[in-house]
Biopython code that builds the backbone (N, CA, C, O; Angstrom):
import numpy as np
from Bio.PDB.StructureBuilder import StructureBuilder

atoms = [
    (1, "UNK", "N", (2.356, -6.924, 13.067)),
    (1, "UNK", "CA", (3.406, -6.414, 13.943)),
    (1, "UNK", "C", (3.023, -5.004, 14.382)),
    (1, "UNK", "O", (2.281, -4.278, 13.719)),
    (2, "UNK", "N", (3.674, -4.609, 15.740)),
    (2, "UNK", "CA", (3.681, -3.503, 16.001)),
    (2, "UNK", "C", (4.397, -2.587, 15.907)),
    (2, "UNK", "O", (5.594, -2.731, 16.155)),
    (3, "UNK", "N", (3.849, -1.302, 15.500)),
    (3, "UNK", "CA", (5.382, -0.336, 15.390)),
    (3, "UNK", "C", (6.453, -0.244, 15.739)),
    (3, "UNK", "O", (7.528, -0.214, 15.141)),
    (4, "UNK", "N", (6.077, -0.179, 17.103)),
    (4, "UNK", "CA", (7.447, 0.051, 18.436)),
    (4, "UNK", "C", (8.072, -1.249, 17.550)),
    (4, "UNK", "O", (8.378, -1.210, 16.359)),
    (5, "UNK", "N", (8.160, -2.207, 18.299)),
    (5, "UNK", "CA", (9.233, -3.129, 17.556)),
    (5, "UNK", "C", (9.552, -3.110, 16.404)),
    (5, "UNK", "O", (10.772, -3.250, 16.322)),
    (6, "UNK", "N", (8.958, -2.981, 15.206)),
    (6, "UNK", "CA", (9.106, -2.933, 13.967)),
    (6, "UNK", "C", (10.094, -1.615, 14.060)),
    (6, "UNK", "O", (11.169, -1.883, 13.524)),
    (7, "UNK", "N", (10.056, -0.454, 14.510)),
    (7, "UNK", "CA", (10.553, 0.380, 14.426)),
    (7, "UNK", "C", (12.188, 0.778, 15.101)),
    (7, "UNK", "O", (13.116, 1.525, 14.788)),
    (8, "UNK", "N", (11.808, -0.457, 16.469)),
    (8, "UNK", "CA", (13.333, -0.823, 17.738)),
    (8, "UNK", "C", (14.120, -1.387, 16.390)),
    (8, "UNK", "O", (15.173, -0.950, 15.925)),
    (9, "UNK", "N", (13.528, -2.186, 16.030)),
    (9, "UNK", "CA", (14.107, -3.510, 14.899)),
    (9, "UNK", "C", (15.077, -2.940, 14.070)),
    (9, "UNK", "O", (16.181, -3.441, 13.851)),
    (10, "UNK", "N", (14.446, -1.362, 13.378)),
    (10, "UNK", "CA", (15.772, -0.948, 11.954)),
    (10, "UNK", "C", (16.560, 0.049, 12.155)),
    (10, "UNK", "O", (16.539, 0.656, 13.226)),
    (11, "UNK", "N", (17.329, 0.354, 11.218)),
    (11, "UNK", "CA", (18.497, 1.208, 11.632)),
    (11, "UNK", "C", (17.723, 2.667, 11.881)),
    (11, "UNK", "O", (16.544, 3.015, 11.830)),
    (12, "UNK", "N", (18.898, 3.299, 12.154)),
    (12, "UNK", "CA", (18.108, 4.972, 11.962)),
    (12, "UNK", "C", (17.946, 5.478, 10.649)),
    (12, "UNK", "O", (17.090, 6.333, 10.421)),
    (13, "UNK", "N", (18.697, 5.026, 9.753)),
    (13, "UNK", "CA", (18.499, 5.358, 8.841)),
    (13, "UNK", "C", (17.442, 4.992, 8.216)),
    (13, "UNK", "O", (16.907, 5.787, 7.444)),
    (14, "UNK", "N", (16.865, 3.584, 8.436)),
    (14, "UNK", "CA", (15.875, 2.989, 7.825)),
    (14, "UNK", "C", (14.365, 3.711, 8.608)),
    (14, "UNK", "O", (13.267, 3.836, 8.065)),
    (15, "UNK", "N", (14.614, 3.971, 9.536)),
    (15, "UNK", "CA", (13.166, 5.035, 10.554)),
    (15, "UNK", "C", (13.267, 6.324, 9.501)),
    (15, "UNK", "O", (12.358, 6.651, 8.738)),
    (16, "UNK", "N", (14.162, 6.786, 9.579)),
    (16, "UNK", "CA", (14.309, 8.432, 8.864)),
    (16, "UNK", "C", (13.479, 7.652, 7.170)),
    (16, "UNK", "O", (12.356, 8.017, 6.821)),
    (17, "UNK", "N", (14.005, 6.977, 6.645)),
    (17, "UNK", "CA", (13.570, 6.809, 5.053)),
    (17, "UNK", "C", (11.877, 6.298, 5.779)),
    (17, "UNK", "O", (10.916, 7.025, 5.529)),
    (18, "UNK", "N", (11.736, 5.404, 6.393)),
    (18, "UNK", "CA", (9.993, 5.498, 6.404)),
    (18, "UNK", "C", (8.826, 6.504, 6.991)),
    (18, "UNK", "O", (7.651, 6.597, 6.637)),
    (19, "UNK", "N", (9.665, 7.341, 8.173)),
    (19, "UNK", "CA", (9.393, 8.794, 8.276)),
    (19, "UNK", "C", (9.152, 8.926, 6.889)),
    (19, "UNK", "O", (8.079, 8.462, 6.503)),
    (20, "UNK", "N", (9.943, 9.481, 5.989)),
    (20, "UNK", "CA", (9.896, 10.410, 4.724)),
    (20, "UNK", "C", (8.878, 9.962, 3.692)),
    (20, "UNK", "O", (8.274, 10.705, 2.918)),
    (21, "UNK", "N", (8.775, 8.686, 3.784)),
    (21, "UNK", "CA", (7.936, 7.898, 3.024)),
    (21, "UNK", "C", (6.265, 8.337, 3.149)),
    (21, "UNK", "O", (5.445, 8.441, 2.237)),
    (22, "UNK", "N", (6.102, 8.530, 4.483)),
    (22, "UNK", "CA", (5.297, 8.435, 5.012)),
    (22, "UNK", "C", (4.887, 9.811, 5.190)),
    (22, "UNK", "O", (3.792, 10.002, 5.719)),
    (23, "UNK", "N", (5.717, 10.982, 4.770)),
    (23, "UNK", "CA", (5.524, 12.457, 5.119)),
    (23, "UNK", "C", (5.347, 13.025, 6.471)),
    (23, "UNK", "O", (4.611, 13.951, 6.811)),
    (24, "UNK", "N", (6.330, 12.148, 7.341)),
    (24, "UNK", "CA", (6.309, 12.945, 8.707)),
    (24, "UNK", "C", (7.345, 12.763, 9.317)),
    (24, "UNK", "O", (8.082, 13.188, 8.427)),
    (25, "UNK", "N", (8.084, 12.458, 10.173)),
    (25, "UNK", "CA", (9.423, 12.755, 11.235)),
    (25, "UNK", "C", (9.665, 11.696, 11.940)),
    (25, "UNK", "O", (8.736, 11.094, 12.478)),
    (26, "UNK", "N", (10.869, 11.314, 12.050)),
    (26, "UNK", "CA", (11.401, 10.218, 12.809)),
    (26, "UNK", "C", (10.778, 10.453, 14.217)),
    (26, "UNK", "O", (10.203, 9.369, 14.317)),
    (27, "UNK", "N", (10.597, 10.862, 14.943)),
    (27, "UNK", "CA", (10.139, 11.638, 16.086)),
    (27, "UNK", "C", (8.530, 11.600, 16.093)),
    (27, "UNK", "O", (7.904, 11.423, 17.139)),
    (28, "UNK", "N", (8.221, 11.690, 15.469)),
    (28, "UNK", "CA", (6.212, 11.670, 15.185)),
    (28, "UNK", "C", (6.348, 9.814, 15.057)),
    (28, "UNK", "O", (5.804, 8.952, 15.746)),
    (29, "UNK", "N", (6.921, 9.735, 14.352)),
    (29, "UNK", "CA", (6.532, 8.143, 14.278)),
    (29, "UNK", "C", (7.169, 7.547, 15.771)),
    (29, "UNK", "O", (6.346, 6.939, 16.456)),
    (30, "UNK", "N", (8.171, 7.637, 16.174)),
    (30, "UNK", "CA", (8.443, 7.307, 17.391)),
    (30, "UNK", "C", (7.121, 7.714, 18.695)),
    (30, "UNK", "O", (6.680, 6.951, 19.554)),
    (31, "UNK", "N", (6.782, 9.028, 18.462)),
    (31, "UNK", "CA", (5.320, 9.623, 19.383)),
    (31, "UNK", "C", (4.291, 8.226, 18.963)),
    (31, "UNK", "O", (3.867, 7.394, 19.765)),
    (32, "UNK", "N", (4.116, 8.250, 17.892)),
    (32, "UNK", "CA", (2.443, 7.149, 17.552)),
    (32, "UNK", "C", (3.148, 5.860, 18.158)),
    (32, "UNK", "O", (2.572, 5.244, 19.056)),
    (33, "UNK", "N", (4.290, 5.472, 17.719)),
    (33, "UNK", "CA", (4.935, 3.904, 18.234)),
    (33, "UNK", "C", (4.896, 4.171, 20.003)),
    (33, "UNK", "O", (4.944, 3.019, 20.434)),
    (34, "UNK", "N", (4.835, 5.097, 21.193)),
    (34, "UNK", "CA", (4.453, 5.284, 21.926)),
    (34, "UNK", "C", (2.876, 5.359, 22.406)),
    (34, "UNK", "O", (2.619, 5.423, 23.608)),
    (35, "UNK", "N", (2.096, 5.352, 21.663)),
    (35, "UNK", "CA", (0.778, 5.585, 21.561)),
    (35, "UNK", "C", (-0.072, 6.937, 21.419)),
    (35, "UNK", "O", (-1.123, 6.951, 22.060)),
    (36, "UNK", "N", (0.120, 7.636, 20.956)),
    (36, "UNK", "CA", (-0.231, 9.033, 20.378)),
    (36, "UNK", "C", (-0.566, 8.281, 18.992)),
    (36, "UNK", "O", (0.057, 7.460, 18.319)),
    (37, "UNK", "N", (-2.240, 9.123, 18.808)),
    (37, "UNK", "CA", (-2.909, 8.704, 17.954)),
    (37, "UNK", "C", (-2.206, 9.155, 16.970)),
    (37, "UNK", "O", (-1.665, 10.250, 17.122)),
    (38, "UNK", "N", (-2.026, 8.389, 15.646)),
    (38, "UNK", "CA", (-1.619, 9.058, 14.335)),
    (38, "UNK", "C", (-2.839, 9.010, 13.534)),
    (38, "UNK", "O", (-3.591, 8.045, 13.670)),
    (39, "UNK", "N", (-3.272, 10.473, 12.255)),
    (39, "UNK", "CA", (-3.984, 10.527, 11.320)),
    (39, "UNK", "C", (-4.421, 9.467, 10.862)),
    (39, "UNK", "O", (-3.540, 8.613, 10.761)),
    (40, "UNK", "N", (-5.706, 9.058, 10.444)),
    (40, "UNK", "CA", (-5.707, 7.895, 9.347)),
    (40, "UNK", "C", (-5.055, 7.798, 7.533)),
    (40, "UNK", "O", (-4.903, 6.789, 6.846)),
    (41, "UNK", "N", (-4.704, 9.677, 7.078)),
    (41, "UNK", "CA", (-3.789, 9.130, 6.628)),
    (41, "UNK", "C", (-2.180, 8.726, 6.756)),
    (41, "UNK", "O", (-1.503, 8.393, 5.784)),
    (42, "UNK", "N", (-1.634, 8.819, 8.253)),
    (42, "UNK", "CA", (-0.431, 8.395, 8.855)),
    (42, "UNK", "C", (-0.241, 6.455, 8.705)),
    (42, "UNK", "O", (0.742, 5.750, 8.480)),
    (43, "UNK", "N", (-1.905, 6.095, 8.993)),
    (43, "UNK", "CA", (-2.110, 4.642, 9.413)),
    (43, "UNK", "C", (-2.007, 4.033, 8.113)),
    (43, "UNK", "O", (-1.678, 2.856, 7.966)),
    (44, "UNK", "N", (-2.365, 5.043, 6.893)),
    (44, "UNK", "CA", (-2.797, 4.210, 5.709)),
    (44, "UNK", "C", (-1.292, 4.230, 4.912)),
    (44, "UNK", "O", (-1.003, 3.318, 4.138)),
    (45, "UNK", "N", (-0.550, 5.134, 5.125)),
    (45, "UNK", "CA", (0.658, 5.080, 4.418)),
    (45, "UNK", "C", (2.163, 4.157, 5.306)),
    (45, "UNK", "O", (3.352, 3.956, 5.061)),
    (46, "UNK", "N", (1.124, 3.807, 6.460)),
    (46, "UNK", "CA", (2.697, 3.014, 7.385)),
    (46, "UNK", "C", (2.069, 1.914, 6.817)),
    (46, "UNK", "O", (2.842, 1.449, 5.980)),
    (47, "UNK", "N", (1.145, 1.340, 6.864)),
    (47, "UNK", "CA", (0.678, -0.347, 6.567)),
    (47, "UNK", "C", (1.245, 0.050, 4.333)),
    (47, "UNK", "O", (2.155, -0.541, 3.751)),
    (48, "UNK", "N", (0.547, 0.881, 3.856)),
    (48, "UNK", "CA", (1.559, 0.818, 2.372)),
    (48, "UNK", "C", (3.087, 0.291, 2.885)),
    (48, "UNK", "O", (3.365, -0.907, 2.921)),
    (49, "UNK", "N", (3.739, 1.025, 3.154)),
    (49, "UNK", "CA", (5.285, 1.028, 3.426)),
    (49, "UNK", "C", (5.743, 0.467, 4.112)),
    (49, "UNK", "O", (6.955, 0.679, 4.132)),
    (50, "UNK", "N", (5.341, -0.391, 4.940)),
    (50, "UNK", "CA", (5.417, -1.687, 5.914)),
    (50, "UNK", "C", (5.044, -2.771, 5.080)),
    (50, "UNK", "O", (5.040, -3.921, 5.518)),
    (51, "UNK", "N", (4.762, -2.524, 4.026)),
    (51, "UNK", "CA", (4.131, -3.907, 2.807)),
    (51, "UNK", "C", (3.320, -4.393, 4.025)),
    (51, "UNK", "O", (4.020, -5.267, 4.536)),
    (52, "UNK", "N", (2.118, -4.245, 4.781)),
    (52, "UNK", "CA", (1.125, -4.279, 5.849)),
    (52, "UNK", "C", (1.915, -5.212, 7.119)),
    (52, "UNK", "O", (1.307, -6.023, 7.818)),
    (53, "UNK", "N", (3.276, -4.930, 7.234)),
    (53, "UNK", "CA", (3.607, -5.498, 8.567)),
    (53, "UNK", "C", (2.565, -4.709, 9.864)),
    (53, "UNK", "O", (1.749, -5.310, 10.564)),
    (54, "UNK", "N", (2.879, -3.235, 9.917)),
    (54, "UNK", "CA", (1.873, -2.733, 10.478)),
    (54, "UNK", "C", (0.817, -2.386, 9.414)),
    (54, "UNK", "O", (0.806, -1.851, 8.305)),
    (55, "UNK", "N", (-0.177, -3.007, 10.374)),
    (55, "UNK", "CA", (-1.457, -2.645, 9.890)),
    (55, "UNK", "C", (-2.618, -0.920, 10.546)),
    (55, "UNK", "O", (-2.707, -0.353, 11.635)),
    (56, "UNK", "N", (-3.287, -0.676, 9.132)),
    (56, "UNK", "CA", (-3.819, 0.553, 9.587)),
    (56, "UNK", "C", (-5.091, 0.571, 10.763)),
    (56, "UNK", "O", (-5.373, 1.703, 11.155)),
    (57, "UNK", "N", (-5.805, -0.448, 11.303)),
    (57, "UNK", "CA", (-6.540, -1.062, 12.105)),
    (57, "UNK", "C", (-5.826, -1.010, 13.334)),
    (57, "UNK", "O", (-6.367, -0.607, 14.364)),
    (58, "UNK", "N", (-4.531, -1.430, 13.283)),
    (58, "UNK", "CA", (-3.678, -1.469, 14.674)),
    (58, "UNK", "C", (-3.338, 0.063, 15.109)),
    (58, "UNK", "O", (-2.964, 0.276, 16.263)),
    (59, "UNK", "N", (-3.435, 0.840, 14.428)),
    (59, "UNK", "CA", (-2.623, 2.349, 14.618)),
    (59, "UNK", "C", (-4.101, 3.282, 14.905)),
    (59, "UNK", "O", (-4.187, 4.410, 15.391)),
    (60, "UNK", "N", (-4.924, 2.599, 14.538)),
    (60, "UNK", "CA", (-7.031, 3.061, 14.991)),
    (60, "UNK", "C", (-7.257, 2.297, 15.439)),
    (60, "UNK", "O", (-7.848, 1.614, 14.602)),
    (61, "UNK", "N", (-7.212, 1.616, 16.628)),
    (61, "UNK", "CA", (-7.683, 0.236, 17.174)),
    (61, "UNK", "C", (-9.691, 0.797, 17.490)),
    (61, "UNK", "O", (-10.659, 0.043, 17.590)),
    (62, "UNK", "N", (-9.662, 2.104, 17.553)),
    (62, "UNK", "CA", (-10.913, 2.141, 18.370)),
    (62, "UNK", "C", (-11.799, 2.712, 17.303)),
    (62, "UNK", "O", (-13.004, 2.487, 17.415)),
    (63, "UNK", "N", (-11.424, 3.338, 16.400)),
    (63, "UNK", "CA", (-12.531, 3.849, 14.974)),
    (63, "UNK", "C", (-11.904, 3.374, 13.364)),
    (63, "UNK", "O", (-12.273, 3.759, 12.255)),
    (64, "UNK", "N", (-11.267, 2.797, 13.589)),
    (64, "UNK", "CA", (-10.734, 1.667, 12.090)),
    (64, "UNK", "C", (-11.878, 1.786, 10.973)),
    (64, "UNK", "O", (-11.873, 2.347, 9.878)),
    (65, "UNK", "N", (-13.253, 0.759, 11.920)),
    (65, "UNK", "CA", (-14.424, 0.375, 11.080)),
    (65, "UNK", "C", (-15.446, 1.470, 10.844)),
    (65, "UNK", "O", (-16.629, 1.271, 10.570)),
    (66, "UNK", "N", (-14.942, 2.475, 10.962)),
    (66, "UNK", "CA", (-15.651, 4.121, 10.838)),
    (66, "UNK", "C", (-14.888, 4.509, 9.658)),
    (66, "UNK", "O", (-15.300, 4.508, 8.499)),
    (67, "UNK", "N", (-13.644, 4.865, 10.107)),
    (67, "UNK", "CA", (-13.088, 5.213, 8.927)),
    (67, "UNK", "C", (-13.059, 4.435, 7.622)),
    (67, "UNK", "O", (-13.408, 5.012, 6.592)),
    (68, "UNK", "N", (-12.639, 3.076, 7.591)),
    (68, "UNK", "CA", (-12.119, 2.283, 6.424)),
    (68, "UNK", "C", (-13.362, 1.362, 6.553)),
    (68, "UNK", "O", (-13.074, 0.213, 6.887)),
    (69, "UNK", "N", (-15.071, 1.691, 6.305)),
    (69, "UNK", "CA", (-15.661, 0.819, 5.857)),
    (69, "UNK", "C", (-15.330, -0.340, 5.656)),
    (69, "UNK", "O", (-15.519, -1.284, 6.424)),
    (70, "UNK", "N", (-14.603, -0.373, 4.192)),
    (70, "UNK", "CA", (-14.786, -1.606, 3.184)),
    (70, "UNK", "C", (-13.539, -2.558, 4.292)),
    (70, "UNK", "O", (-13.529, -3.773, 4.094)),
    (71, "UNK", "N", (-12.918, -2.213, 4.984)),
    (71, "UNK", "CA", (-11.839, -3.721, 5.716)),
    (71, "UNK", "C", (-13.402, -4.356, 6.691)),
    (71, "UNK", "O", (-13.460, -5.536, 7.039)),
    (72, "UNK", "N", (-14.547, -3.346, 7.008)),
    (72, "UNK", "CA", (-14.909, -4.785, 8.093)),
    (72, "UNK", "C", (-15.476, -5.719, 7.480)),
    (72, "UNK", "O", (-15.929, -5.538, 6.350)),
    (73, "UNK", "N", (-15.545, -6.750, 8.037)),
    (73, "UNK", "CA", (-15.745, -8.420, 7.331)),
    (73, "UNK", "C", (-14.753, -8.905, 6.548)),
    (73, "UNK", "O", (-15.028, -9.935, 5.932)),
    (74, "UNK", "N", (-13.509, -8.371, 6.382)),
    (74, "UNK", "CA", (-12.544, -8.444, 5.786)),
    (74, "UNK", "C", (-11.853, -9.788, 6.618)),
    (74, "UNK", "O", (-11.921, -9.431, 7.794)),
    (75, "UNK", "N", (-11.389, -10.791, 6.597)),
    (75, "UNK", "CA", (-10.859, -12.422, 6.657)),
    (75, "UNK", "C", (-9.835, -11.876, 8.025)),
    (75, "UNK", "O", (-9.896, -12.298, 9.179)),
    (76, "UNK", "N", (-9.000, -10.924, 7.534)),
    (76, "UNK", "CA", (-7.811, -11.391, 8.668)),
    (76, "UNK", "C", (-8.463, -9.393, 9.729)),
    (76, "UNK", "O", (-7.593, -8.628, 10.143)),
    (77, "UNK", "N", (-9.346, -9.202, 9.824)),
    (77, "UNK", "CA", (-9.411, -8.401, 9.916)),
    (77, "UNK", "C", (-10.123, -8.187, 11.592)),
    (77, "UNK", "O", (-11.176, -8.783, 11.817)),
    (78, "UNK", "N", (-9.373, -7.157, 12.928)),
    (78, "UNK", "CA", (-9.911, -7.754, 14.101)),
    (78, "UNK", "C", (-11.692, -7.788, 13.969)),
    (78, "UNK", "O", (-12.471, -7.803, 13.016)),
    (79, "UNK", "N", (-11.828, -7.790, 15.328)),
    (79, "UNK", "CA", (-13.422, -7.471, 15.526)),
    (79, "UNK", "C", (-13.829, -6.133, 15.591)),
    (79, "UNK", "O", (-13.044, -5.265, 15.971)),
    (80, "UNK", "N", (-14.715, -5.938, 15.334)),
    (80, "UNK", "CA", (-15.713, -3.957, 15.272)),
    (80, "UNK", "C", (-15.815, -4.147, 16.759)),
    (80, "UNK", "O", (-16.377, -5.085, 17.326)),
    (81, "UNK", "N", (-14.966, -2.754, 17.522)),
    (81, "UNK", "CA", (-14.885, -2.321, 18.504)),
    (81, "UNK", "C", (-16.648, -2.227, 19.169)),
    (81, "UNK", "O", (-17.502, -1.677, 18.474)),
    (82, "UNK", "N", (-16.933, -2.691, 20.242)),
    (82, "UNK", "CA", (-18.416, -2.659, 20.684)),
    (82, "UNK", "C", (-18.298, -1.431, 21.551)),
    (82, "UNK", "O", (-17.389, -1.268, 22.364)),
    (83, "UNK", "N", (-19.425, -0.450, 21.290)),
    (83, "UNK", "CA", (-19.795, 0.472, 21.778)),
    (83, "UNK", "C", (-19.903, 0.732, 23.315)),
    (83, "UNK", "O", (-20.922, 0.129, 23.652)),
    (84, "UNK", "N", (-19.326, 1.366, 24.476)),
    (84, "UNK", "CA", (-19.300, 1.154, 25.647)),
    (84, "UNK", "C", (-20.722, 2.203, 26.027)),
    (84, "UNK", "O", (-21.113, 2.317, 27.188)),
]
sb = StructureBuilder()
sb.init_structure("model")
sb.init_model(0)
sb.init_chain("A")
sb.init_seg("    ")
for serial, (resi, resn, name, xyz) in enumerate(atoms, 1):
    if name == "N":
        sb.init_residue(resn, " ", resi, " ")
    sb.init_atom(name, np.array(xyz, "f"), 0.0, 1.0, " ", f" {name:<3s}", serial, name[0])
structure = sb.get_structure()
């Protein structure tokens, strides 16, 4: 799943508690669910706290397999972005 929806989907209260979870602002997470890059550790603590609804691959679509080595070749895992 994707943020934006995952995020349209819960209350405010429930955005504010995964903000906090996550150590950043209802408002920053709303910015990345718009597409503003978030940190890779932003990506690695929303897929924790999403129990991996969002995934940290989806929130790095373009350097995932840079950062997090060990996911490529990983089963449910997309394809390694090809070099333009």
């Amino acid at each position: 799943m994707e943020l934006k929806p995952l995020l349209q989907s819960m209350p405010r209260q429930g955005r504010a508690d995964l903000a906090a979870l996550c150590n950043t602002t209802p408002g920053h997470l709303q910015n990345v669910s718009y597409g503003k890059t978030c940190s890779p550790a932003l990506a690695a603590l929303l897929e924790l706290h999403t129990g991996g609804q969002v995934m940290r691959w989806d929130m790095r679509p373009h350097d995932w397999h840079v950062i997090w080595r060990e996911l490529v070749g990983r089963a449910d895992a997309p394809p390694v972005p090809v070099a333009e």
